[in-house]
NUDRENSE-727477 format. One line per field, with one value per residue (C-alpha): x, y, z; chain; residue number from 1; residue in one letter. Coordinates in Angstrom, 3 decimals. Layout:
<atoms>
u <- X  ... $
v <- Y  ... $
w <- Z  ... $
unit <- A  ... $
pos <- NUM  ... $
code <- a  ... $
</atoms>
This chain:
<atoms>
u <- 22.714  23.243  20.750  23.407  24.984  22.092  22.229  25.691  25.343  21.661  21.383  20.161  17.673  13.696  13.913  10.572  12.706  15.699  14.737  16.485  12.810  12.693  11.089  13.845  13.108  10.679  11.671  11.478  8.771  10.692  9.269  5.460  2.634  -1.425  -4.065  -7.457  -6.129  -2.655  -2.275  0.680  2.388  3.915  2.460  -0.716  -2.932  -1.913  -1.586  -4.763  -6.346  -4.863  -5.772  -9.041  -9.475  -8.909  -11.493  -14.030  -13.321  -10.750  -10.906  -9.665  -6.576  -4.432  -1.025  0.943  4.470  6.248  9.243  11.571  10.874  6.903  6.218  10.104  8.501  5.581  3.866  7.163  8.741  5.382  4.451  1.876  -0.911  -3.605  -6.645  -10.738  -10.727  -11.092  -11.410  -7.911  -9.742  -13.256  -12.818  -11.149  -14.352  -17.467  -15.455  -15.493  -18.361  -20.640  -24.061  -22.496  -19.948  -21.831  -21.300  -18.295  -17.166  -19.309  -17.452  -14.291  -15.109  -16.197  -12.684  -10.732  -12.927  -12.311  -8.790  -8.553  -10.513  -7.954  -5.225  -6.697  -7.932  -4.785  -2.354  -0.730  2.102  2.302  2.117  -1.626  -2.673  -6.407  -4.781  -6.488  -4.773  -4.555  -4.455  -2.283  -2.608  1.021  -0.639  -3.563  -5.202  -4.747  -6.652  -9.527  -9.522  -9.721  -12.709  -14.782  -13.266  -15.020  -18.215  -18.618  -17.653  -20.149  -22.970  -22.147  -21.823  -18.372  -17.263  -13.573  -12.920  -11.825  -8.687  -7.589  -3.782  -4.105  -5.868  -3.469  -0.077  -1.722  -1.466  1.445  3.730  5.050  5.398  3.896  0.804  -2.310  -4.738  -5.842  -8.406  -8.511  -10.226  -9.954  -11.132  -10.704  -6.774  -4.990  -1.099  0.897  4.425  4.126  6.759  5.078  1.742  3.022  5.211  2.174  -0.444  2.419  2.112  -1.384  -1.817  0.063  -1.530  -4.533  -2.630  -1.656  1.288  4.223  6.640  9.271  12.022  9.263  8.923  5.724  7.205  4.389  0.526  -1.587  -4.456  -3.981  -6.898  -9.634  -7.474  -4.439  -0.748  1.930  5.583  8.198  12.268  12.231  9.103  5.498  1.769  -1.519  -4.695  -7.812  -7.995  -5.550  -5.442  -2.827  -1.563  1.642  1.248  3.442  5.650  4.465  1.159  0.951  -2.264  -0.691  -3.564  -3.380  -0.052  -1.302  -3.546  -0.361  2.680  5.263  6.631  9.169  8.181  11.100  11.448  13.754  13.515  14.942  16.700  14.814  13.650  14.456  11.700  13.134  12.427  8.707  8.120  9.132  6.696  3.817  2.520  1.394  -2.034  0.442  -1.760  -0.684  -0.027  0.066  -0.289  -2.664  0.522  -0.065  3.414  2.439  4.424  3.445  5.195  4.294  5.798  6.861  7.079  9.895  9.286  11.207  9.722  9.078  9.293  8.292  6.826  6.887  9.028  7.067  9.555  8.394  11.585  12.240  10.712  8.748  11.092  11.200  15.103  16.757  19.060  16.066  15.675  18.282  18.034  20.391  18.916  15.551  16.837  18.830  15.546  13.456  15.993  15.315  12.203  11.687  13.708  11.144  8.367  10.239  13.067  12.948  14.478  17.674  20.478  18.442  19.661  18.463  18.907  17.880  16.911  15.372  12.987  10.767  8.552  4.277  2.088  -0.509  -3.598  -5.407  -7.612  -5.438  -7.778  -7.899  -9.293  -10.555  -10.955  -11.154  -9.435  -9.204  -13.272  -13.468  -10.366  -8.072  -8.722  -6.615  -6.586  -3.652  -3.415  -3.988  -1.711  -0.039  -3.094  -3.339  -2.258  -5.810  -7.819  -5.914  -7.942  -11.293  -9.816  -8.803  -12.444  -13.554  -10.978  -12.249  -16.183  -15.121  -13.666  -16.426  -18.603  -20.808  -22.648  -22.207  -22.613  -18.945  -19.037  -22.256  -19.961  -19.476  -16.074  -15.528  -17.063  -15.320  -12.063  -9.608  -8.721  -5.020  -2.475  -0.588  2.209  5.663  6.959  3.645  3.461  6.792  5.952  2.439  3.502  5.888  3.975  1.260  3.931  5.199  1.625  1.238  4.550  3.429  -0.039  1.083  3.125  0.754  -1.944  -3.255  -4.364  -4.644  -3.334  -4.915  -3.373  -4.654  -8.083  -8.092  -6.875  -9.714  -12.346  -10.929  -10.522  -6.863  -3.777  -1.114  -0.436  2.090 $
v <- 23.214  19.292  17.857  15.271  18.172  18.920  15.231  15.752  16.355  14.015  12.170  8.829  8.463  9.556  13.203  12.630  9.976  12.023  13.821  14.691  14.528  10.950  8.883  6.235  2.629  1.057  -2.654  -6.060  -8.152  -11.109  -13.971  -14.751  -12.366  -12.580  -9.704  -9.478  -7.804  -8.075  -5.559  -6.557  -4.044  -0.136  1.630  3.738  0.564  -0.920  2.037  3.120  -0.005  -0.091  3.589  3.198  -0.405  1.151  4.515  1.585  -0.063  1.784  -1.989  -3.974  -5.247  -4.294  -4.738  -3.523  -5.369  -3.588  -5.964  -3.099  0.618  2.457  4.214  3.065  1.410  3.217  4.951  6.977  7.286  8.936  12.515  12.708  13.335  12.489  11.944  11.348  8.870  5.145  4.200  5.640  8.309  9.136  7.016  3.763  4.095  4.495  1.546  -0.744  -0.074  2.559  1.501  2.619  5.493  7.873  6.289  5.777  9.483  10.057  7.659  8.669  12.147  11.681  9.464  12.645  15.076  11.908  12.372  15.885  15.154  12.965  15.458  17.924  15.433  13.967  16.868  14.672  17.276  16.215  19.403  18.827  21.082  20.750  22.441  20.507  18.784  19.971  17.542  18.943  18.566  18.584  17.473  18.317  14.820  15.365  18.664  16.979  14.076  17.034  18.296  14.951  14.136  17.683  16.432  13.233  14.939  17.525  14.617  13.046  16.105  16.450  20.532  20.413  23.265  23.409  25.214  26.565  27.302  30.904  30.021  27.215  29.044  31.271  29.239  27.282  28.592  25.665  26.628  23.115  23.385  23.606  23.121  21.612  20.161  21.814  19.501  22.083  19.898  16.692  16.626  17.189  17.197  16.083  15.113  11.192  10.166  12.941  11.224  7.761  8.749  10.426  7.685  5.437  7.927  8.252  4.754  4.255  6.915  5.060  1.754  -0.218  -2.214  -1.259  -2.940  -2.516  -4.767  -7.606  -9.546  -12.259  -15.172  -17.544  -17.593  -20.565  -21.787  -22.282  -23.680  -20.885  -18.492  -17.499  -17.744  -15.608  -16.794  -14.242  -14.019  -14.002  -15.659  -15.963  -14.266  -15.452  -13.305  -13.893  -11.541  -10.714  -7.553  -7.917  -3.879  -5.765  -4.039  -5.126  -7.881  -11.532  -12.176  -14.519  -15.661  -17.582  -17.917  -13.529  -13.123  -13.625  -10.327  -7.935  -7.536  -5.472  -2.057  0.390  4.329  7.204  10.694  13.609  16.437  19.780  22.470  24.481  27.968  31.209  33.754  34.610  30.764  31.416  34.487  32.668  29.866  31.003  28.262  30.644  27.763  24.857  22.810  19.210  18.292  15.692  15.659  13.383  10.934  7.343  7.628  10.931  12.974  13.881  17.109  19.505  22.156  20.312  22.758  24.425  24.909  22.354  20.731  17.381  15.812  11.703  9.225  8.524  5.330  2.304  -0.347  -4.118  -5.942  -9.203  -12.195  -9.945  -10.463  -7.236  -6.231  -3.649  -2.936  -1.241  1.236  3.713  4.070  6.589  6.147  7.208  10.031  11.654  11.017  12.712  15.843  16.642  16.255  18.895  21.213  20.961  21.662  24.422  25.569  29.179  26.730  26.719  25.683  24.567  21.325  18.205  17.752  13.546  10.971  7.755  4.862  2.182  -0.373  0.135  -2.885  -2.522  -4.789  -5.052  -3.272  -0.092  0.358  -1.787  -4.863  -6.541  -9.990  -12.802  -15.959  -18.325  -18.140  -14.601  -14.632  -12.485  -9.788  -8.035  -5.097  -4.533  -3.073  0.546  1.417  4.557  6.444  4.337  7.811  8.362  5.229  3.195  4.555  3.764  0.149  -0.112  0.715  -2.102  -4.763  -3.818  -4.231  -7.879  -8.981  -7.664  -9.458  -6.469  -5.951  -2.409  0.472  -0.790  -4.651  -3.964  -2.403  -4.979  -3.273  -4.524  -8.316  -9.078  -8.904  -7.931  -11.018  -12.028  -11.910  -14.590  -16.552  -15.853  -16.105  -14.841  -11.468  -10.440  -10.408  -8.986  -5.928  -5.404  -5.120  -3.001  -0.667  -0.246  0.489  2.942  4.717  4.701  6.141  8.980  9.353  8.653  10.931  8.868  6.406  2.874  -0.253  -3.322  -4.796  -2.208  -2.318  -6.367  -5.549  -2.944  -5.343  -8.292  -5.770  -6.246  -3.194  -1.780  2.011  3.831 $
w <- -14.032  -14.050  -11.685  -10.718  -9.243  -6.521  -5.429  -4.367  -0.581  -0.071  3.278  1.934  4.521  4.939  5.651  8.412  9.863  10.151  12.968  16.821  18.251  17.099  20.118  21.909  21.197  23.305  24.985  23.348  24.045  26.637  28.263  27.969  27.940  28.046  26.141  25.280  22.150  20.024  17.607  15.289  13.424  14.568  11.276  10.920  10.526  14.013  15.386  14.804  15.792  19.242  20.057  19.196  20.629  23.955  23.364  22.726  25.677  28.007  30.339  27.015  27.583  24.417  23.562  20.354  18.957  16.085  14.383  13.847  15.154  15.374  12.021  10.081  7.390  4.740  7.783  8.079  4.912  2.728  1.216  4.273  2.054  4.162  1.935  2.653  -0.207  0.591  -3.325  -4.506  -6.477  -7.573  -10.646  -9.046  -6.565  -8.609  -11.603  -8.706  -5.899  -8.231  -5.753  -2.544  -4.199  -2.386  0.769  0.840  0.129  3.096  4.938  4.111  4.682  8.094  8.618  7.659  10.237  13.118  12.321  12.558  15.786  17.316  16.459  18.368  21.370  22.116  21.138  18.330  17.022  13.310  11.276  10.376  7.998  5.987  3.307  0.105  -2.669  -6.492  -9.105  -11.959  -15.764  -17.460  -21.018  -23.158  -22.702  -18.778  -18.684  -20.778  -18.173  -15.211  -16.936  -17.171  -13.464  -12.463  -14.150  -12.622  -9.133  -9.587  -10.024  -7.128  -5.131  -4.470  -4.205  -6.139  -8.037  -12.004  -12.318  -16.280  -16.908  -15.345  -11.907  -11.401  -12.141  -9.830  -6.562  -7.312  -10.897  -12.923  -16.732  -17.233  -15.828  -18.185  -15.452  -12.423  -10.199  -6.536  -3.592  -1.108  2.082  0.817  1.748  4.808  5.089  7.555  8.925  8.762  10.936  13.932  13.066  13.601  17.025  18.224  17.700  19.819  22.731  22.568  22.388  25.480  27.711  27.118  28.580  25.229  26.182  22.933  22.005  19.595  18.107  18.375  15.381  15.272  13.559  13.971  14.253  15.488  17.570  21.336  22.987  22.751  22.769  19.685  20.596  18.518  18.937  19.336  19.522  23.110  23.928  22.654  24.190  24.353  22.913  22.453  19.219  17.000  14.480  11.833  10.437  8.652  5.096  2.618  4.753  4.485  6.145  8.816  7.361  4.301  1.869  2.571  0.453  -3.077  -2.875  -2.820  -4.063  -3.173  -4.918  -4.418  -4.409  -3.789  -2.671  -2.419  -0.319  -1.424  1.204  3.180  0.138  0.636  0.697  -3.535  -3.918  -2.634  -4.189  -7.552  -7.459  -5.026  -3.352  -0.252  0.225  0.984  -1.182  -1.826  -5.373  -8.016  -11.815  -13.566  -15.647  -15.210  -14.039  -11.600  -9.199  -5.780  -4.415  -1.352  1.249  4.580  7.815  7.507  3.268  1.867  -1.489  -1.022  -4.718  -4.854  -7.012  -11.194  -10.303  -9.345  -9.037  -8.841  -7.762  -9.123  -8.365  -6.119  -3.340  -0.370  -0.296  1.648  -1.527  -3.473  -0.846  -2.338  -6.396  -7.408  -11.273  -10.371  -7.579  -10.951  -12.966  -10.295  -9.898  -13.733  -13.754  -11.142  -12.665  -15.590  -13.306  -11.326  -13.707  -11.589  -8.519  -10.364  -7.990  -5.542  -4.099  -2.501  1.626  1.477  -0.783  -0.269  -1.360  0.394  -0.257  -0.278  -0.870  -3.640  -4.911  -7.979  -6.741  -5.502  -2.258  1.139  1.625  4.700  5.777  9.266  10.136  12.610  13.402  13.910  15.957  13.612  11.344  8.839  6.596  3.731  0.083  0.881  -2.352  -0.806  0.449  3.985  5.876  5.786  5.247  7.917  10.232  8.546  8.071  11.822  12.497  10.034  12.316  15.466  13.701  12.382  15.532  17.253  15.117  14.675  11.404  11.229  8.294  7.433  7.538  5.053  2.239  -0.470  -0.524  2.859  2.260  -1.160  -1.549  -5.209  -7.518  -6.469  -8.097  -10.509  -8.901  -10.489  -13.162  -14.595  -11.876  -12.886  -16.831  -16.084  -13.977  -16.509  -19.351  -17.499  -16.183  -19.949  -21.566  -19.104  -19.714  -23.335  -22.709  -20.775  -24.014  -26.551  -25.456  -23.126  -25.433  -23.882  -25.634  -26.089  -22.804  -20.573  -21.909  -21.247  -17.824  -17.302  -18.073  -15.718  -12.673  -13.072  -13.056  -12.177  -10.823  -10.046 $
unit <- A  A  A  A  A  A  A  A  A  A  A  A  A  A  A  A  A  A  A  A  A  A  A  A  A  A  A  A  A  A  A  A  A  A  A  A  A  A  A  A  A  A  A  A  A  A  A  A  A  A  A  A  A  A  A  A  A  A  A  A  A  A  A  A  A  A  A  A  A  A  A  A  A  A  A  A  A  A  A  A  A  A  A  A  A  A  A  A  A  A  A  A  A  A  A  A  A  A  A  A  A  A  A  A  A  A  A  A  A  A  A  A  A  A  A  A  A  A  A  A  A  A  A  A  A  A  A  A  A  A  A  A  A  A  A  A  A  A  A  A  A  A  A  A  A  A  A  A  A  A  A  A  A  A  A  A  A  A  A  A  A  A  A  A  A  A  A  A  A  A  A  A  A  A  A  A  A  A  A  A  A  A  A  A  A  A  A  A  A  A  A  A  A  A  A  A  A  A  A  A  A  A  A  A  A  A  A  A  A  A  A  A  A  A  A  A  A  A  A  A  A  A  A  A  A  A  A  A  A  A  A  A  A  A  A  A  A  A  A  A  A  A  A  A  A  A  A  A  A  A  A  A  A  A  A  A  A  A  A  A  A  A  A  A  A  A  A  A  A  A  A  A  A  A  A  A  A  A  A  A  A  A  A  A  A  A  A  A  A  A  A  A  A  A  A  A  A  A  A  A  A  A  A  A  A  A  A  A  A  A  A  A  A  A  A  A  A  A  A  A  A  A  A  A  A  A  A  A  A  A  A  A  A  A  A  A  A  A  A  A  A  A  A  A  A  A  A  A  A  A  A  A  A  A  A  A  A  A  A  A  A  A  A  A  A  A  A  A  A  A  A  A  A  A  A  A  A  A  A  A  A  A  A  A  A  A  A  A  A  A  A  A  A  A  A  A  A  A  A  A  A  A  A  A  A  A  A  A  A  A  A  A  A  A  A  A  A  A  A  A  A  A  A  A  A  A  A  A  A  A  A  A  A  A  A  A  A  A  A  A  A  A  A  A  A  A  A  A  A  A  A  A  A  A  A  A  A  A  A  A  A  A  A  A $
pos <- 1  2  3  4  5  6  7  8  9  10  11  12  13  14  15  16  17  18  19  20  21  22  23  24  25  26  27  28  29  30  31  32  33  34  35  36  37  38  39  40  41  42  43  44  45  46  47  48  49  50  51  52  53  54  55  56  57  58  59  60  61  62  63  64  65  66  67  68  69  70  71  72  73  74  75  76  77  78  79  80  81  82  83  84  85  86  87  88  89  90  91  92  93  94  95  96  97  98  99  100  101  102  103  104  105  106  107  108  109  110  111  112  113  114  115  116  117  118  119  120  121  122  123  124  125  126  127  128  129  130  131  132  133  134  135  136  137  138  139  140  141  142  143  144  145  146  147  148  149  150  151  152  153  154  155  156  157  158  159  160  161  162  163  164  165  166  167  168  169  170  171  172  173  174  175  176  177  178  179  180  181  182  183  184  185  186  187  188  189  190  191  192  193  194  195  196  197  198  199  200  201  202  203  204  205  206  207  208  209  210  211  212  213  214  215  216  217  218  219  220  221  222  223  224  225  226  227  228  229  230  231  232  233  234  235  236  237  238  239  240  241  242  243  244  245  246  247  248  249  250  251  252  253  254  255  256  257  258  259  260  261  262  263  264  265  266  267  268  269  270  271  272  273  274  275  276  277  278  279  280  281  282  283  284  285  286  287  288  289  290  291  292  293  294  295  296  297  298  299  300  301  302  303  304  305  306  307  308  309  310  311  312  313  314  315  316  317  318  319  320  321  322  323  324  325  326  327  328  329  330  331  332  333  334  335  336  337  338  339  340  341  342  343  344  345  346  347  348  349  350  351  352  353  354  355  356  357  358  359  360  361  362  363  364  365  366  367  368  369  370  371  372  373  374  375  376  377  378  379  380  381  382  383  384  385  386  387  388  389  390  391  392  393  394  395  396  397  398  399  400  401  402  403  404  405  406  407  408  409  410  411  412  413  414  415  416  417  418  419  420  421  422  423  424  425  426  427  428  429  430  431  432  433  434  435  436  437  438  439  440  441  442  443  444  445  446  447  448  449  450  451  452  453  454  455  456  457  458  459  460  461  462  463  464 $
code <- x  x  x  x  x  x  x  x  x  x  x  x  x  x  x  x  x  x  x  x  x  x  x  x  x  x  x  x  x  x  x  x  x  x  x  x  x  x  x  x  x  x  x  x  x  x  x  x  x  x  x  x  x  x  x  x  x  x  x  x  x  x  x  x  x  x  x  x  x  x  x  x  x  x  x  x  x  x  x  x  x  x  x  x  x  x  x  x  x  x  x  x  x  x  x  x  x  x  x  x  x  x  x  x  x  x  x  x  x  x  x  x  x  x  x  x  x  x  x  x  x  x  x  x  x  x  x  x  x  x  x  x  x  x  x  x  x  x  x  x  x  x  x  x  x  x  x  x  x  x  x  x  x  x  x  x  x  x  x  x  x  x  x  x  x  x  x  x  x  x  x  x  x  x  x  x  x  x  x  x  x  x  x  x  x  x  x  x  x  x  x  x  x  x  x  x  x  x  x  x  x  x  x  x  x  x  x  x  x  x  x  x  x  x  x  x  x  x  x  x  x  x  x  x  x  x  x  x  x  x  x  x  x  x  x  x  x  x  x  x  x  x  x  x  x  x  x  x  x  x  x  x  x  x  x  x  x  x  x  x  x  x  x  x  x  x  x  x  x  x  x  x  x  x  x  x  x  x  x  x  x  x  x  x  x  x  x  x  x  x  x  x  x  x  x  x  x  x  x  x  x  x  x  x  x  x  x  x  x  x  x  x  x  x  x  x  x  x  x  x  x  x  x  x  x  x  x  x  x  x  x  x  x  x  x  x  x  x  x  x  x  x  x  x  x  x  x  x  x  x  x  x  x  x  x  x  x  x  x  x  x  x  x  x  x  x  x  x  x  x  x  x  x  x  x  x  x  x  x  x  x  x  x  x  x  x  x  x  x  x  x  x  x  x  x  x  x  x  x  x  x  x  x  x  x  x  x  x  x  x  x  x  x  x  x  x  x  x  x  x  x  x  x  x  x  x  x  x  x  x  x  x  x  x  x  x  x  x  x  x  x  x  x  x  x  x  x  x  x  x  x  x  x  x  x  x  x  x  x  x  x  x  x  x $
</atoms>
């Protein structure tokens, strides 16, 4: 079968977002307005933030403005991997933070439980299921980086499971699979969109003022108090809590620790109980393999195969634009390559297609930081595992604007932040070159060139 030919009928929109439950807009923000708290951004980081601003304090006056519509953005176009990792991955944590590892596995493990938590406390219906996560092998070098990723887990205590060829075709069949690397509770699945629209309603039970279509356009000091200029008028807070992601920071010296890149997805039809039957999958684990240039794939609710990733696209100049949302080149690329993994799902076709943009740091993990005396905090470079860790890093916010020293603000992960990155044209040629050696390791064996090495040793990368 050409896989141009299961593209045919896509809906080149998120498949989460393309859904008749989808909340109704909430109001503009018009005229002026006064909070203890502003919370700007309508993704998981705000989101979180507000909520849990007001089960700290339930008299904190809190208020929430989203620029376009809660959860459109990264929050609501992901795989909904929701992962207990804060360090993107046991080997990005213990390279960069290897005293307090330990702690922050614990940490992040008790983020995923409080999540479950607050699924359960405030009915959020997003599909949660603890399911666990396999990492994949596709290559001999892969399996033998499994194996010393099993070691190192086992030292540290971490319970994942070592999967050969046989016991991985087992729960999931791909004829590519050579082995795999199970982390049964350390992944919970979800529908991202629900999770977002959920958060939003719980939010507002709890008395956070939303508002949607209500861009901040400006940032500045008003008195003792901060004053954010909107469209259609402006408010006054005395803290401010900045979940914007990718998108420009208001805080200007901010925007040189991320940059912008473009990740895509397709979602098959719903499979037949023949489709099951073919390729198992009967634990709904999530998966990925272990390429530099990786796949993510899992079952949604109603057993579609979500199939994302490989493509990391850096647009020029670094520039956001609407036009990279839809790339038909890498939607055709991603159709063949899951026929390779799945050639039994012959004839299956695709139901939508579409792309976004996810900021990233050289670091590929959150980092944390105050301006304005104490007065605003911000969190940003979650590199597409925030689902999960936005939560820890709303906790971190609401510490720093507290001005608590607490088990968080102690984390040197949470008082240093990652080195920036160049200014253009240098960014540009950099990413480029990165994104090339890594193509060519995952080719080579996984043999790293010269480059890569130099950009291990000054903290520096690029991942897809």
């Amino acid at each position: 079968m050409d896989p141009a030919r299961s593209l045919a009928d896509t809906e080149p929109a998120p498949y989460w977002l393309d859904d008749p439950g989808r909340p109704a807009a909430r109001p503009a923000l018009t005229g002026t307005a006064e909070c203890d708290l502003l919370v700007i951004g309508g993704g998981y980081s705000g989101l979180w933030t507000a909520l849990l601003a007001k089960e700290r304090d339930p008299d904190r006056d809190v208020m929430l403005i989203e620029a376009d519509r809660i959860g459109w953005a990264a929050s609501g176009r992901n795989g909904g991997f929701c992962a207990a990792s804060l360090t993107h991955g046991v080997f990005n944590g213990l390279a960069r933070w290897p005293g307090e590892f330990d702690l922050l596995q614990e940490l992040g493990d008790r983020n995923l439980d409080a999540i479950e938590a607050a699924v359960e406390r405030h009915g959020l219906d997003c599909d949660f299921e603890r399911t666990g996560e396999i990492d994949v092998a596709t290559a001999d070098h892969q399996w033998q980086e499994l194996r010393e990723a099993h070691r190192t887990a086992t030292r540290h205590g971490l319970d994942l499971k070592l999967l050969d060829r046989d016991q991985v075709r087992a729960e999931v069949d791909s004829p590519t699979f050579r082995g795999g690397l199970l982390d049964e509770r350390g992944v919970a699945l979800v529908h991202p969109a629900k999770l977002a629209w959920g958060l939003a309603r719980a939010a507002a039970r709890l008395g956070v003022r939303v508002h949607e279509r209500t861009p901040a356009t400006a940032l500045a000091r008003h008195g003792a108090a901060l004053a954010v200029r909107t469209p259609y008028g402006g408010i006054r807070a005395r803290r401010v809590a900045l979940g914007t992601g990718v998108f420009p920071s208001l805080i200007r010296r901010v925007r040189p620790y991320t940059v912008p890149v473009y990740d895509y997805a397709l979602t098959t039809e719903p499979l037949s109980d023949a489709q099951r039957d073919a390729i198992g999958w009967r634990g709904r684990q999530g998966l990925g393999d272990s390429a530099n240039q990786f796949h993510y794939f899992r079952l949604t609710a109603d057993n579609r195969v979500l199939w994302g990733g490989y493509d990391a696209i850096y647009p020029r100049g670094g520039r956001i634009d609407a036009a990279y949302d839809r790339r038909p080149e890498t939607y055709l690329k991603l159709a063949r390559q899951f026929f390779d993994c799945f050639p039994q799902l012959a004839g299956l076709r695709f139901s939508h297609s579409w792309g976004g943009v996810i900021d990233t740091c050289t670091r590929f993990s959150a980092f944390f930081g105050t301006a304005y005396g104490g007065r605003v905090a911000y969190a940003a470079g979650y590199t597409g595992l925030g689902v999960g860790a936005t939560r820890f890093g709303a906790e971190v916010m609401l510490d720093l604007l507290a001005g608590r020293a607490t088990e968080r603000t102690g984390l040197d992960m949470v008082r240093r932040r990652p080195l920036p990155f160049p200014p253009e044209p240098f960014a540009s040629a950099g990413i480029g070159l990165t994104r090339w050696s890594l193509a060519r390791a995952d080719d080579s064996g996984g043999r790293r060139n010269l480059w890569l090495r130099m950009m291990d040793r000054a903290g520096l990368g690029f991942d897809s």
